[in-house]
SEPA-525400 format. One record per residue (C-alpha): residue in one letter; x, y, z; residue number from 1. Coordinates in steps of 0.25 Angstrom, whole numbers, always signed. Example, Ala and Ser with C-alpha at 12.3 -4.5 7.8 and 13.67 -1.06 7.14 Angstrom:
<nodes>
<node resn="A" X="+49" Y="-18" Z="+31" resi="1"/>
<node resn="S" X="+55" Y="-4" Z="+29" resi="2"/>
</nodes>
This chain:
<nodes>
<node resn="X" X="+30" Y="+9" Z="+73" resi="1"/>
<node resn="X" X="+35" Y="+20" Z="+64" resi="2"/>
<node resn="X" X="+33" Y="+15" Z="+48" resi="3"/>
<node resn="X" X="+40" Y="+23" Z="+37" resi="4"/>
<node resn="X" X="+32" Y="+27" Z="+25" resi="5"/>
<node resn="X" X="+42" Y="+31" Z="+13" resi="6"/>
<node resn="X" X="+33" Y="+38" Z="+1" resi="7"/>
<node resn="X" X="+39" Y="+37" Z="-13" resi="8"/>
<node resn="X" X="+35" Y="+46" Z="-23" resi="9"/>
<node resn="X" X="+34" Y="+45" Z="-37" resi="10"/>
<node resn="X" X="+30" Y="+54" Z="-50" resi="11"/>
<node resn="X" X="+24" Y="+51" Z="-60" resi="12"/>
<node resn="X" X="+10" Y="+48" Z="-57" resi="13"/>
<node resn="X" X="+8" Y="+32" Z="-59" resi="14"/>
<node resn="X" X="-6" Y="+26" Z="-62" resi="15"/>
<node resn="X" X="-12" Y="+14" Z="-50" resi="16"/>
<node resn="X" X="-8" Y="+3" Z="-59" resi="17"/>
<node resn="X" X="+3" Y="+8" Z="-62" resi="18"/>
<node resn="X" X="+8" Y="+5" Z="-48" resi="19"/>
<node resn="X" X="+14" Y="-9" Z="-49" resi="20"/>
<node resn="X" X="+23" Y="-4" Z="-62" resi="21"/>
<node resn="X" X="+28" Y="+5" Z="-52" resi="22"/>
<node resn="X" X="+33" Y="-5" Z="-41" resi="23"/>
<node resn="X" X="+40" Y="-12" Z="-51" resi="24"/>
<node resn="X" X="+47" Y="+1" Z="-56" resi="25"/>
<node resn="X" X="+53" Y="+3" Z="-43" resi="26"/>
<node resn="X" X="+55" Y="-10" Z="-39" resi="27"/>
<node resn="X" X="+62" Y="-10" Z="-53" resi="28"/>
<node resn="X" X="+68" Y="+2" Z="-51" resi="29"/>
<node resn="X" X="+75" Y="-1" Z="-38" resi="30"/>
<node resn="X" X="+78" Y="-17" Z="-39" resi="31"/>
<node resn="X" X="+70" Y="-28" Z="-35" resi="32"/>
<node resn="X" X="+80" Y="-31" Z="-24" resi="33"/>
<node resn="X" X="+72" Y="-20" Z="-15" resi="34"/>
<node resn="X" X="+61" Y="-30" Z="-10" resi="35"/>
<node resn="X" X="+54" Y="-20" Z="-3" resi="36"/>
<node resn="X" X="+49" Y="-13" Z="-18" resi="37"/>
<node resn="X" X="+43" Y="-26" Z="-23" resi="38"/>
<node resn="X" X="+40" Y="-32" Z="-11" resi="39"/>
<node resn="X" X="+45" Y="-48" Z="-16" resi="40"/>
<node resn="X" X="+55" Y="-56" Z="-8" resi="41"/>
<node resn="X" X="+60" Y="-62" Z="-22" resi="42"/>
<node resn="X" X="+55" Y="-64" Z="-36" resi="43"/>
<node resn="X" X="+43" Y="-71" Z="-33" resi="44"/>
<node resn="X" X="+39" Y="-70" Z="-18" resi="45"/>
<node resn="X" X="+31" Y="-58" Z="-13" resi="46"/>
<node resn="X" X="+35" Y="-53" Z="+2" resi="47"/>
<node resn="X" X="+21" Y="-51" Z="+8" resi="48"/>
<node resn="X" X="+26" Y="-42" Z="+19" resi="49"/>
<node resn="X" X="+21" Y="-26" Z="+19" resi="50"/>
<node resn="X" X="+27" Y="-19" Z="+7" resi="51"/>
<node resn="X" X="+36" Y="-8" Z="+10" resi="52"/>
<node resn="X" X="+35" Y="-4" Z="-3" resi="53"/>
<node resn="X" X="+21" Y="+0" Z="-10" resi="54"/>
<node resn="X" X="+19" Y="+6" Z="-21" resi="55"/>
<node resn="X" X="+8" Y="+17" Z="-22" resi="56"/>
<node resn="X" X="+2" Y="+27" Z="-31" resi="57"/>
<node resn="X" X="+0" Y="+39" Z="-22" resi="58"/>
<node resn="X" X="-9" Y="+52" Z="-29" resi="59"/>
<node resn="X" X="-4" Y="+45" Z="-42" resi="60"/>
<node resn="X" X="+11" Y="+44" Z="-39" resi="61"/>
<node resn="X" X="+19" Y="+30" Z="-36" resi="62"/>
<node resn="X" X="+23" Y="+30" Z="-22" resi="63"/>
<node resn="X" X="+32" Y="+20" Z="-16" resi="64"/>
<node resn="X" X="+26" Y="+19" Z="-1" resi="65"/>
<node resn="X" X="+39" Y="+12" Z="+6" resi="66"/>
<node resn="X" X="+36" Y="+7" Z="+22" resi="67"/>
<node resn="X" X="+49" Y="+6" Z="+31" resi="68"/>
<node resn="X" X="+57" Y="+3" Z="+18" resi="69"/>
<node resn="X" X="+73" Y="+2" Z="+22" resi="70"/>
<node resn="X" X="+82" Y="+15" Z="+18" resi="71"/>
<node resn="X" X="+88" Y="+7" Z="+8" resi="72"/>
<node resn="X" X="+75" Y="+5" Z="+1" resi="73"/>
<node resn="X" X="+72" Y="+20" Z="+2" resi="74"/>
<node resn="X" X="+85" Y="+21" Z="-6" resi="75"/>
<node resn="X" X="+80" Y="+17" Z="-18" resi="76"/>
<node resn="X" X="+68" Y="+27" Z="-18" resi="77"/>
<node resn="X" X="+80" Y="+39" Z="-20" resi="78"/>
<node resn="X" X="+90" Y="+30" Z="-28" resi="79"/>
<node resn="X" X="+77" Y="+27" Z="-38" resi="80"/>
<node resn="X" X="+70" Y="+41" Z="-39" resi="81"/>
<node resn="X" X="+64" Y="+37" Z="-53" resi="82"/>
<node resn="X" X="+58" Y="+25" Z="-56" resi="83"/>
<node resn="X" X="+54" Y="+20" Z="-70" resi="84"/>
<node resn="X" X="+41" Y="+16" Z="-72" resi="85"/>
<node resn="X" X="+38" Y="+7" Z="-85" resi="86"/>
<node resn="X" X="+21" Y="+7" Z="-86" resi="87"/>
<node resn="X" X="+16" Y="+1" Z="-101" resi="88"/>
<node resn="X" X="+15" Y="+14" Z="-106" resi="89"/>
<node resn="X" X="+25" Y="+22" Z="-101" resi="90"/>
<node resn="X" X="+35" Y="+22" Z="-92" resi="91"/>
<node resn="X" X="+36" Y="+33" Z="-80" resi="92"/>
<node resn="X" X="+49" Y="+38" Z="-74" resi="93"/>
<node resn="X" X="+46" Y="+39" Z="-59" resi="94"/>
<node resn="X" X="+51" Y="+48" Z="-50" resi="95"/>
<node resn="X" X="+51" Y="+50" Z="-36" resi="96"/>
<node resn="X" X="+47" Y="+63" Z="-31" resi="97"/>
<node resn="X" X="+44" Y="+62" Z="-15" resi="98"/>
<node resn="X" X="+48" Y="+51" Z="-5" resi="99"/>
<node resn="X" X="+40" Y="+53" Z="+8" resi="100"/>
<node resn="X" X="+45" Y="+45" Z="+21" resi="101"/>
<node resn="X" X="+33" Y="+46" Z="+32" resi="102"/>
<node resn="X" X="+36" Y="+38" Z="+46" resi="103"/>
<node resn="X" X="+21" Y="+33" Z="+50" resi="104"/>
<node resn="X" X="+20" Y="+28" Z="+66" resi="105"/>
<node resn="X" X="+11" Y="+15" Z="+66" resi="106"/>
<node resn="X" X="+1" Y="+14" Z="+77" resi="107"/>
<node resn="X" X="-13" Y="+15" Z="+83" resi="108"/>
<node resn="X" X="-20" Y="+27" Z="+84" resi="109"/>
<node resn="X" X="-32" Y="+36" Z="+82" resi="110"/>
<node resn="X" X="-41" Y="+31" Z="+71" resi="111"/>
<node resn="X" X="-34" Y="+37" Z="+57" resi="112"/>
<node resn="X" X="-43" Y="+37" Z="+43" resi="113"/>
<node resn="X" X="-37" Y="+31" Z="+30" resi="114"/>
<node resn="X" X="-38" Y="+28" Z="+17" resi="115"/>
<node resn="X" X="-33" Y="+16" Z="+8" resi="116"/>
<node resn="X" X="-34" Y="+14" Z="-4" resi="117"/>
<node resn="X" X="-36" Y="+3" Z="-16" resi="118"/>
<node resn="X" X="-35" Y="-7" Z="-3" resi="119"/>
<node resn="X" X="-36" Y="-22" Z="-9" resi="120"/>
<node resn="X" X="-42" Y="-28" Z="+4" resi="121"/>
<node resn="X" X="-46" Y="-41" Z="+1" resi="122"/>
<node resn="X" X="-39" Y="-54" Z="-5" resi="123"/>
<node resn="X" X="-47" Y="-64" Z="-12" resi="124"/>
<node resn="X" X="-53" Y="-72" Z="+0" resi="125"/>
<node resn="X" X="-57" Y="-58" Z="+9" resi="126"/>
<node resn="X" X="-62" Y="-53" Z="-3" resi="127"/>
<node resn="X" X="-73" Y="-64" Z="-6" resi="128"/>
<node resn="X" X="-76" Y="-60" Z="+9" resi="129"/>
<node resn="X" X="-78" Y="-48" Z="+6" resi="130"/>
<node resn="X" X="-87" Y="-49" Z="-5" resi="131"/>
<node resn="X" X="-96" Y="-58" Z="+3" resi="132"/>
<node resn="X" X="-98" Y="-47" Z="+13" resi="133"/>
<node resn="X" X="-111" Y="-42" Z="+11" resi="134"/>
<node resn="X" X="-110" Y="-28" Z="+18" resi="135"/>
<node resn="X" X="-104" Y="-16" Z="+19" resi="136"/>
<node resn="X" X="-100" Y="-15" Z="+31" resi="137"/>
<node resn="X" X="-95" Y="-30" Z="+35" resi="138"/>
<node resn="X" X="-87" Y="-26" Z="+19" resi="139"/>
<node resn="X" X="-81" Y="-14" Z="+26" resi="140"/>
<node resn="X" X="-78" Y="-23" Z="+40" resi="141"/>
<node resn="X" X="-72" Y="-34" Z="+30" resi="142"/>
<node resn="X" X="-62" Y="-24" Z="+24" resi="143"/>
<node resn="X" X="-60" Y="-18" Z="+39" resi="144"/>
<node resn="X" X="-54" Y="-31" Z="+43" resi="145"/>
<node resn="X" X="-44" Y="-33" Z="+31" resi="146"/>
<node resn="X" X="-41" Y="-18" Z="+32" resi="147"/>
<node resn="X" X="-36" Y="-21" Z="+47" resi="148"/>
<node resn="X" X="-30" Y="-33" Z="+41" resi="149"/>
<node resn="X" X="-22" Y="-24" Z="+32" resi="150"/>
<node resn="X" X="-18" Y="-15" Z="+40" resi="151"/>
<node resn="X" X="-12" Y="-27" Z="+50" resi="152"/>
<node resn="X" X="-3" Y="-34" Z="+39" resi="153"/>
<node resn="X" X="+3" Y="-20" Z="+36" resi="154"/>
<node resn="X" X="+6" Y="-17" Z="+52" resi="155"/>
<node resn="X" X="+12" Y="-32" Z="+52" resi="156"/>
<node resn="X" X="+20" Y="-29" Z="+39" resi="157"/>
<node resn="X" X="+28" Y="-17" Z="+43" resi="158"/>
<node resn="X" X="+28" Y="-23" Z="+58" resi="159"/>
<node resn="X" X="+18" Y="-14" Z="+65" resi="160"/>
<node resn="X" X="+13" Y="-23" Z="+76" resi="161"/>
<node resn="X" X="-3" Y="-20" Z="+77" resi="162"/>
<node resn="X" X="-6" Y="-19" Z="+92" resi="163"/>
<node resn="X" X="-19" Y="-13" Z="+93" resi="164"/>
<node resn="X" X="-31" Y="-15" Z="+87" resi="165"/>
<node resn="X" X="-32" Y="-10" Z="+74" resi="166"/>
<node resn="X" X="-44" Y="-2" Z="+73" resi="167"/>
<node resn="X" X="-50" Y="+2" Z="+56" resi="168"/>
<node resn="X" X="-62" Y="+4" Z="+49" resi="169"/>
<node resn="X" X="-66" Y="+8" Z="+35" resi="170"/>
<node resn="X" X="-72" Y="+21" Z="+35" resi="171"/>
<node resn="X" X="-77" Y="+20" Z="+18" resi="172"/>
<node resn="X" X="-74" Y="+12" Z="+6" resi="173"/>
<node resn="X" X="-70" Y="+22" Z="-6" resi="174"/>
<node resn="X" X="-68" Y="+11" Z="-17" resi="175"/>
<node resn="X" X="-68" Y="-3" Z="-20" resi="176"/>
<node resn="X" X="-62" Y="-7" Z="-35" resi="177"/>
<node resn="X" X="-53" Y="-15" Z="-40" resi="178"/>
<node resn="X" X="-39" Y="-14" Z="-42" resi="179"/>
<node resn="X" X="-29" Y="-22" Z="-50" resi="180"/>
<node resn="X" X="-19" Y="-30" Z="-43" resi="181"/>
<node resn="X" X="-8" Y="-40" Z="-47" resi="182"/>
<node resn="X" X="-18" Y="-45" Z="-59" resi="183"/>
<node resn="X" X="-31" Y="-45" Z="-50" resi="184"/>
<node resn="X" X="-39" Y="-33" Z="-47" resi="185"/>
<node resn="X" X="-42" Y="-34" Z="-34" resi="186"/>
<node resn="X" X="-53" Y="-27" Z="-24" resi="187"/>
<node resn="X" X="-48" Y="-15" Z="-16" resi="188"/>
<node resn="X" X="-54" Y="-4" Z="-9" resi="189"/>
<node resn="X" X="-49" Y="+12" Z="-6" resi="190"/>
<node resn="X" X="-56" Y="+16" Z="+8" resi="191"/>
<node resn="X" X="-55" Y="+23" Z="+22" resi="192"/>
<node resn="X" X="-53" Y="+17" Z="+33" resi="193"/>
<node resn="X" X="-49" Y="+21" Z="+49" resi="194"/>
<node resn="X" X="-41" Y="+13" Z="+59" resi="195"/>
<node resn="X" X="-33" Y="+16" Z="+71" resi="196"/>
<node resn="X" X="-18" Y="+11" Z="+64" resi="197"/>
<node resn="X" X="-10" Y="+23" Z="+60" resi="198"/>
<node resn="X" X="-7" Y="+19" Z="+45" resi="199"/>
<node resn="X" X="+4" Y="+25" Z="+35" resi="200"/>
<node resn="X" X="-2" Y="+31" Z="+24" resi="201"/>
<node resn="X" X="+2" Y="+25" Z="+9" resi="202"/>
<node resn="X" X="+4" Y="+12" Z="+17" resi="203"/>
<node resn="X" X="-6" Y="-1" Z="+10" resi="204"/>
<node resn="X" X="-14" Y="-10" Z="+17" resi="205"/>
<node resn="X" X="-20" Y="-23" Z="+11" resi="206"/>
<node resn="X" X="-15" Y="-30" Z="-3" resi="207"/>
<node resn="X" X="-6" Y="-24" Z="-13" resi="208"/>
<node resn="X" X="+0" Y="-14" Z="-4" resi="209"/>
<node resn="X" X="+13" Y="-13" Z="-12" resi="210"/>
<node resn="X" X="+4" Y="-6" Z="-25" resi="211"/>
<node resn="X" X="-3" Y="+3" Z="-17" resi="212"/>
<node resn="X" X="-15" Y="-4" Z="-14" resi="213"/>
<node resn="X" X="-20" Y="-2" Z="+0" resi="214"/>
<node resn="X" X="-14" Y="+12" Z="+1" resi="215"/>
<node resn="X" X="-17" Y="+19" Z="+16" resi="216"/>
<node resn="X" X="-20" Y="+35" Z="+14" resi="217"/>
<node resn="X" X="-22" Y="+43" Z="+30" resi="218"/>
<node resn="X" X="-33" Y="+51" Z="+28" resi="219"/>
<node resn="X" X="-33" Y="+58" Z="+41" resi="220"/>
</nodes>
C-alpha cells in the first residue's frame, strides 16, 4: 500500500502552545465545511477515524501533515497561501513557503530505528497501571504493548491491513513531562524505538495526533 505524505510549510516561527490557535486559523481560514481540517462530523460530534490533517510545529515552523487528503483539499493549501493567526498578544500573518508531497510504501521489512516524540501513551485506566508497575523493564514492556497498539489503530485507520507480526522495542526513554491538553496536562514521553513496520516520518501515533503529539521522526 502506497500512503501519501503532503507537508505544508509555514513562516513565522509559532511557539508549542501556540499550536491549537493555529488549527483554528486554518480551519478558519479555509471554511469549516472541509471536515478533514477539524476533524468533527458536525458541531458537536468528533469523527474518531485517523486524522488526515495534523497540525505540527516542525524545527519551530507550523506544518500541516495532510495523509491521502483529496485534490480538492490540496486546493485550498494554494488558494489560502496566508493564514491569519490571532495569538493574545499579537497576531501573526502566515505564509506558506514549501509544500512537500512524499509517497511512503507500507509494509514489513528489516528492522528501522525511530524516534517519537511528546507521545501521550496512556489514558486514565493504563496509566494507573502503569504507575503500579514497579520496575523498569516490565515499565518499558508496558509501553511496548500500547506502542504496538498504536501503531495498529493507525494501520487500521488509513486501511493498512496488518498481516505480519508486528515486531518493536524501545531502545531508551529521552523524557517524561507533562504536557497541557484540552484543560488537563497529561503524561507523555519522547523516545526511540525499533520495529519491523516501515513508518512515514511526521505521521502521530497515540492521543492527540491532530496537534502534534506523537510525532514519528526515521532516524535511520
Amino acid at each position: 500500500m502506497t500512503l501519501q505524505i503532503l507537508t505544508a510549510h509555514y513562516t513565522p516561527s509559532i511557539e508549542a502552545p501556540e499550536l491549537p490557535a493555529f488549527r483554528g486559523a486554518v480551519i478558519k481560514t479555509f471554511g469549516n465545511e472541509h471536515q478533514l481540517f477539524h476533524n468533527h462530523q458536525n458541531e458537536s460530534t468528533y469523527s474518531y477515524q485517523y486524522p488526515q490533517v495534523q497540525y505540527k510545529r516542525i524545527v519551530q515552523e507550523p506544518v500541516l501533515v495532510c495523509v491521502n487528503i483529496p485534490r480538492e483539499n490540496t486546493q485550498l493549501l494554494f488558494t489560502h497561501p496566508h493564514i491569519s493567526l490571532v495569538l493574545k498578544e499579537k497576531t501573526l500573518q502566515l505564509s506558506l513557503q514549501q509544500i512537500k508531497l512524499v509517497e511512503h510504501i507500507l509494509g514489513f521489512g528489516k528492522v528501522q530505528s525511530y524516534r517519537i516524540n511528546n507521545w501521550i501513551a496512556l489514558n486514565e485506566n493504563n496509566y494507573k497501571k502503569y504507575q503500579e508497575i514497579e520496575d523498569e523493564l516490565s515499565r518499558i514492556g508496558f509501553l511496548e504493548s500500547i506502542l504496538k497498539g498504536n501503531i495498529i489503530s493507525f494501520a487500521k485507520g488509513i486501511g493498512w491491513e496488518v498481516d505480519q507480526t508486528l515486531q518493536l522495542r524501545i531502545d531508551e526513554i529521552k523524557k517524561i513531562k507533562l504536557v497541557p491538553y484540552k484543560g488537563q496536562r497529561l503524561t507523555a514521553f519522547d523516545l526511540t524505538f525499533r520495529t519491523n513496520a516501515q513508518l512515514p516520518e511526521y505521521i502521530g501515533l497515540g492521543k492527540g495526533v491532530s496537534l502534534g503529539f506523537g510525532t514519528i521522526g526515521n532516524l535511520t
